[in-house]
Every structure is written in C-alpha cells, then in structure tokens.
ROKOLVEX-219842 format. One record per residue (C-alpha): x, y, z; residue in three letters; chain. Coordinates in steps of 0.02 Angstrom, whole numbers, plus 50000, padded with zeros to 5 digits. Layout:
REM ROKOLVEX-219842
<<X, Y, Z>, ALA, A>,
...
//
This chain:
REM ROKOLVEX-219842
<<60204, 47546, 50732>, UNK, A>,
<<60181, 47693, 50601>, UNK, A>,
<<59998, 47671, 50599>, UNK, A>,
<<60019, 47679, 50792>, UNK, A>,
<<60135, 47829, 50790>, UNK, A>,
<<60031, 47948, 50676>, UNK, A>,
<<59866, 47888, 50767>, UNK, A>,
<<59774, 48061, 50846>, UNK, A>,
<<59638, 48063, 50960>, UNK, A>,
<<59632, 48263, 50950>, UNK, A>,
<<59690, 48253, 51117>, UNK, A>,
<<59881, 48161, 51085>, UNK, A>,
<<59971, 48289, 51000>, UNK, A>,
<<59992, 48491, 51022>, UNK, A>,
<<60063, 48588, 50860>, UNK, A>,
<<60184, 48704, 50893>, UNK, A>,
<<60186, 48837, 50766>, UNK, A>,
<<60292, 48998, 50723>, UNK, A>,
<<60409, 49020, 50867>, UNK, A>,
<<60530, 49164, 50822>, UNK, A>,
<<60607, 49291, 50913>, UNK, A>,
<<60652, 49455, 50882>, UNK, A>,
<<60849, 49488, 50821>, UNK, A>,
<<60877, 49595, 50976>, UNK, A>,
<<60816, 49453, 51121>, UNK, A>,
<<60878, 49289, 50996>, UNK, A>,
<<61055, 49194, 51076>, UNK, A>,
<<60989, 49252, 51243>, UNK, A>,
<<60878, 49099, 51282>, UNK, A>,
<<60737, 49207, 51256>, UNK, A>,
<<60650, 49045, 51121>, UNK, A>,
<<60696, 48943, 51266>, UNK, A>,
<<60593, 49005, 51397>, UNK, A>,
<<60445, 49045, 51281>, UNK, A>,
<<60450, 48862, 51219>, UNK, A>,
<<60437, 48813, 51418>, UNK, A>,
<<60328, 48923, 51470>, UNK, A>,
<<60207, 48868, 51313>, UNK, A>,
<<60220, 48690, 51356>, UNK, A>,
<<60234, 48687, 51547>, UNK, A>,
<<60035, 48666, 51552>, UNK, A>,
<<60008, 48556, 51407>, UNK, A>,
<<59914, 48411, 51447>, UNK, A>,
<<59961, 48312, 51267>, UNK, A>,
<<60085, 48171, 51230>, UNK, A>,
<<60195, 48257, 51132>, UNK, A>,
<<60230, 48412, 51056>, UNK, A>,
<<60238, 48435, 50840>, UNK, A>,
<<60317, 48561, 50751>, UNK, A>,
<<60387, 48578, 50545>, UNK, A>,
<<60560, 48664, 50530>, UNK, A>,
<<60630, 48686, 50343>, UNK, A>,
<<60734, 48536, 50294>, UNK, A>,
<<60886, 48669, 50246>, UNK, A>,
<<60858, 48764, 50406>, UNK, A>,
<<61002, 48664, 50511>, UNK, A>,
<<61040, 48790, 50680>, UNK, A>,
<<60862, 48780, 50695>, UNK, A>,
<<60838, 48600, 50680>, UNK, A>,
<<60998, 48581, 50772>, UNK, A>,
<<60916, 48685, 50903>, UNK, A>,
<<60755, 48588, 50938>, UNK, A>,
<<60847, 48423, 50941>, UNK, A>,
<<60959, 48501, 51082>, UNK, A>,
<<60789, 48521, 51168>, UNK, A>,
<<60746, 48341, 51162>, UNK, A>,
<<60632, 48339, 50988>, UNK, A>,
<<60667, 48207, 50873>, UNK, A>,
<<60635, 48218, 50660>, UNK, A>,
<<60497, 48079, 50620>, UNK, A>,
<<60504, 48101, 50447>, UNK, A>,
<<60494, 48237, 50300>, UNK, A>,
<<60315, 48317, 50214>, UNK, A>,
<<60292, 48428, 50103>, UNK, A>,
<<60121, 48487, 50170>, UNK, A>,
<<60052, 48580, 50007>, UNK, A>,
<<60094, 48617, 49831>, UNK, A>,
<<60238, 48720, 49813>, UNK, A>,
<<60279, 48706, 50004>, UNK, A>,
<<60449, 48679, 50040>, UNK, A>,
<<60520, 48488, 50116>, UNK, A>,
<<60485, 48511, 50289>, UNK, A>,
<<60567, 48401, 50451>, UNK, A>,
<<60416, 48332, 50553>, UNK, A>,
<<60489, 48333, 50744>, UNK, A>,
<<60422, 48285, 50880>, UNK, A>,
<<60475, 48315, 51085>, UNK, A>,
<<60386, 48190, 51200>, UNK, A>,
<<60304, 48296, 51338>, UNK, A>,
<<60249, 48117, 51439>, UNK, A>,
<<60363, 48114, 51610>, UNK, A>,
<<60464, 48268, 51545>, UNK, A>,
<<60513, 48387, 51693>, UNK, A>,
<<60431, 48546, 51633>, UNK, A>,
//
C-alpha cells in the first residue's frame, strides 16, 4: 500500500502551499472560504499540504477540515519536521 499511496501520475495530487491570512480577517472563516474556493475546481485526488509538526491549532485546524497526517519529512537540510496531510478531494461536496 505505501508504494501505492505515494504513487503520482502528475495528475493525482494538488500541493497546497502557504495559506495564511491576515491578523485582521483570521477567526472569521476567512482560510475557510479561500481553501474552498481554491479547491472547488480541482480536478486531483487529493489535496497535500506540510504544516510544522509543533504548529498544533493549525494542524488541529486542517484535520477539522477533513485532512489526515500521512507521515512526517523533513524536506531539506535544516528544514524543520514537517506533518505531511492529506484531504481526499474524490466524492467530497465542494
């Protein structure tokens, strides 16, 4: 199964990268509705993203949208240990 799991076709998996909002829209479901918006056309399997392992709202916050951690990578030398998540976008109501 992992070999099945991590298998890309370049047309499987869409990386999400960066979402942040701005202190004055955040706790207003402002993340929300860009995450949405950004995925409501997405033709991919599933949706990737990396969130700091010691980040835990913000992990906490994905997983309450439906993303679940794979595993942990540390992507590059003196990169921080990183959650891989990932939200399945197949017969999701977006």
């Amino acid at each position: 199964m992992p070999g099945a799991f991590t298998a890309e076709t370049g047309h499987r998996t869409f990386a999400l990268s960066e979402l942040m909002v701005r202190a004055p829209w955040r706790g207003r479901g402002s993340a929300r509705r860009i995450h949405d918006a950004l995925l409501a056309s997405r033709r991919e399997q599933r949706a990737a993203l990396l969130v700091h392992k010691d980040h835990i709202k913000v992990r906490a916050l994905y997983e309450a949208w439906g993303y679940e951690t794979v595993g942990e990578v540390v992507p590059f030398d003196g990169s921080p240990q990183l959650c891989a998540m990932v939200l399945s976008l197949e017969n999701s109501v977006r």
